[in-house]
C-alpha positions in Angstrom: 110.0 70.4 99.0 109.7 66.6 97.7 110.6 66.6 94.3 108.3 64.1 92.1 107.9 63.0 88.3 103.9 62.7 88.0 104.3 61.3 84.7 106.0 58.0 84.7 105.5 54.9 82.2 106.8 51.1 83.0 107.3 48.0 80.5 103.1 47.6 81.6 102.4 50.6 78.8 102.5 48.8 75.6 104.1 51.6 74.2 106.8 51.5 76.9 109.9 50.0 78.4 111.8 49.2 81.7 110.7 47.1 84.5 109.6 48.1 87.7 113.0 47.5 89.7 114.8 49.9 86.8 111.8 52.1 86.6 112.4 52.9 90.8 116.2 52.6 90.6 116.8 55.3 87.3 114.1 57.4 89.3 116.4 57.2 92.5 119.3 58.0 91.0 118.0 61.0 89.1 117.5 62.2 93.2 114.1 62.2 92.9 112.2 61.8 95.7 109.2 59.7 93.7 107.3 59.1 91.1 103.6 59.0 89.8 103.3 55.6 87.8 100.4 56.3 84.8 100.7 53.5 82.6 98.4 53.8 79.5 94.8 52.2 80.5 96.1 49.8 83.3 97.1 50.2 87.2 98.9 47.1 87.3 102.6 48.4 87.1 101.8 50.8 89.5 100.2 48.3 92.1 103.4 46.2 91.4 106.2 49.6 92.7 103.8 50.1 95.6 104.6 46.6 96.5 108.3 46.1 95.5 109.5 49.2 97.2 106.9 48.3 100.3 108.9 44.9 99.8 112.3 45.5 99.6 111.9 48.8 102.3 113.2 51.1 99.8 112.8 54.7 100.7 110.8 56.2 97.9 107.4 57.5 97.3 105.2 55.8 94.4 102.1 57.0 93.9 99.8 55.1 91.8 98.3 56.5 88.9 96.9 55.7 85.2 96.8 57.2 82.0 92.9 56.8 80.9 92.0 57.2 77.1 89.0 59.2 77.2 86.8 60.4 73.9 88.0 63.5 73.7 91.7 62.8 74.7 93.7 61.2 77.7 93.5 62.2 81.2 95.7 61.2 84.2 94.1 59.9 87.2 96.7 60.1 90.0 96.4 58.5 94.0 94.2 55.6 92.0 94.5 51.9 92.6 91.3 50.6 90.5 91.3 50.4 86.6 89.4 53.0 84.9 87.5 52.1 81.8 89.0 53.5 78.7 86.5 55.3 76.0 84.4 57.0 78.5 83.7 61.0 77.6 85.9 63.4 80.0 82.9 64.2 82.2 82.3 60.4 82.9 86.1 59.6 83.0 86.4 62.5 85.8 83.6 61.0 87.9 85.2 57.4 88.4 88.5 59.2 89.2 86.9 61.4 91.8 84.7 58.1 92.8 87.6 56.6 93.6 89.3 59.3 95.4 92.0 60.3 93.0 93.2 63.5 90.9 92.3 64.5 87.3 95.5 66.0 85.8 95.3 67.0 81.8 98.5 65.4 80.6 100.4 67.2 77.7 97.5 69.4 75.9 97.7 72.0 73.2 99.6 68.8 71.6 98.6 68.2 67.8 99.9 64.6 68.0 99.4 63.1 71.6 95.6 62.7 72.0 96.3 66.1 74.7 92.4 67.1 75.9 92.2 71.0 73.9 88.9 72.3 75.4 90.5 72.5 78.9 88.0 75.3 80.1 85.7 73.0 79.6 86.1 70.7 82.5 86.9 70.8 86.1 90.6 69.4 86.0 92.2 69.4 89.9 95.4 70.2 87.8 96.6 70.7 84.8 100.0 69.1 83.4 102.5 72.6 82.4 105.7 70.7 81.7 105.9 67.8 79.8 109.9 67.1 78.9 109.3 65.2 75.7 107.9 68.2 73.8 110.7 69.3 70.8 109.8 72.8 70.9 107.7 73.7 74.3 105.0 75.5 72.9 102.1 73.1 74.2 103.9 73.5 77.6 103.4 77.5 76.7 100.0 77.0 76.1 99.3 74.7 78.9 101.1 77.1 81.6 98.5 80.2 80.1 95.5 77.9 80.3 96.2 77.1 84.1 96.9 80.5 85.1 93.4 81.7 83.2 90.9 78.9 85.0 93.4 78.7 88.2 94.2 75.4 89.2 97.1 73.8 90.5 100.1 72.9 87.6 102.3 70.0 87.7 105.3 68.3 85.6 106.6 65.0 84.5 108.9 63.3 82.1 106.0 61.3 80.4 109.1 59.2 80.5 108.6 55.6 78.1 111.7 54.3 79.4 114.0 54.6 82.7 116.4 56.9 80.7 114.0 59.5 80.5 112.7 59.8 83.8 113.1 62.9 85.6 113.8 65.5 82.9 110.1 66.7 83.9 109.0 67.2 87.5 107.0 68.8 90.3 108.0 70.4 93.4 105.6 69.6 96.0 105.5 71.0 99.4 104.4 68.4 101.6 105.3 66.2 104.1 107.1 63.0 103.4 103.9 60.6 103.0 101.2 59.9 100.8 98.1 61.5 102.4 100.0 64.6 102.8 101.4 64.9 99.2 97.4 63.8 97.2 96.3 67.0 99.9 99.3 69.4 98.9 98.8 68.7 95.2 94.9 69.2 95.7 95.8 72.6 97.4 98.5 73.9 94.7 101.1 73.4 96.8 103.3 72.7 93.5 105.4 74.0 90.6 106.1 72.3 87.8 109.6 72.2 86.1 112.3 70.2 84.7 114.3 70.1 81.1 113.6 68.9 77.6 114.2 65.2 77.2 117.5 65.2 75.0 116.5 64.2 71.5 119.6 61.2 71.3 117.3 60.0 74.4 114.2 60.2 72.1 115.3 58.7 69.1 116.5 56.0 71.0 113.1 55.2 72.5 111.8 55.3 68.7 114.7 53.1 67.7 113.6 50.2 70.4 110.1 50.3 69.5 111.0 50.4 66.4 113.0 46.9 66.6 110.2 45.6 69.1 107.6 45.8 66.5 109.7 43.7 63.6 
């Protein structure tokens, strides 16, 4: 079983923090064995791990990704290396991701506050996100973990981690071989389960803290 945050965000989110080289090294020592980069509305960060661990023959698994803002909420491609226009509806958005050959994944719903897609049932997700570590009190993960078990598609788990400290309190097991074709085909199948641990809140209000002092 590889064990992989699908929800990763580098210093390329504007909202985030941590370059690429601390992104893959905090990843690495957590023991994971990769990481889904889904930077807010760009590939580029991803595009730039696949190539500095492809560079520096470091044995870890990134799998590109973004984090689309749709009209009804925002929506995770994953196994994408083309931008995907923001402001699209859900239905459009889940075209160009299939287009492209990638994974829809509904990132952190039943969420009041983080643009989370509600009217899941109402679109064919590949997978549906059932642990997210930043939420406080879990009840959106509740929700989420109902949902997928009702309309039957495959779960997964991240950190939805803003910064390198963060990474790996949410993950997914995967059971898959060791390379890329095989893990996009074991996720597609449900060969996963999502778990992982609640991103400790002196961790969180640090993160606020930064952005905080990077906006004055």
């Amino acid at each position: 079983m590889l064990k992989i945050d699908m929800h990763v965000h580098t210093e390329f989110s504007p909202d985030a923090f941590g370059s690429i080289p601390e992104i893959i090294k905090g990843a690495m020592r957590k023991g994971l064995d990769g990481i889904a980069i889904t930077d807010h509305n760009t590939v580029d960060g991803a595009l730039k791990a696949v190539e500095y661990v492809e560079k520096n023959d470091i044995d870890f698994i990134v799998i590109p990704g973004i984090e689309i803002t749709t009209l009804q909420g925002h929506l995770l491609a994953i196994g994408v290396e083309e931008k995907i226009e923001q402001g699209m509806s859900v239905r459009d958005t889940l075209a160009e991701i299939r287009r492209l050959g990638g994974l829809a994944v509904a990132p952190h719903p039943f969420h009041p506050f983080r643009n989370g897609i509600w009217k899941l049932s109402k679109f064919e997700f590949d997978a549906i996100e059932v642990y997210n570590a930043k939420y406080i009190f879990g009840v959106g993960n509740y929700l989420a973990k109902r949902m997928r078990e009702r309309i039957n598609v495959p779960e997964t788990g991240g950190s939805d981690s803003h910064n390198p400290e963060m990474i790996g309190y949410g993950f997914t097991y995967v059971d898959s071989d060791r390379d890329y074709g095989s893990i996009i085909s074991s996720l597609k199948s449900g060969y996963t389960r999502a778990s992982g641990e609640k991103i400790p809140v002196s961790i969180y209000l640090g993160h606020v803290k930064r952005r905080v002092h990077a906006e004055l």
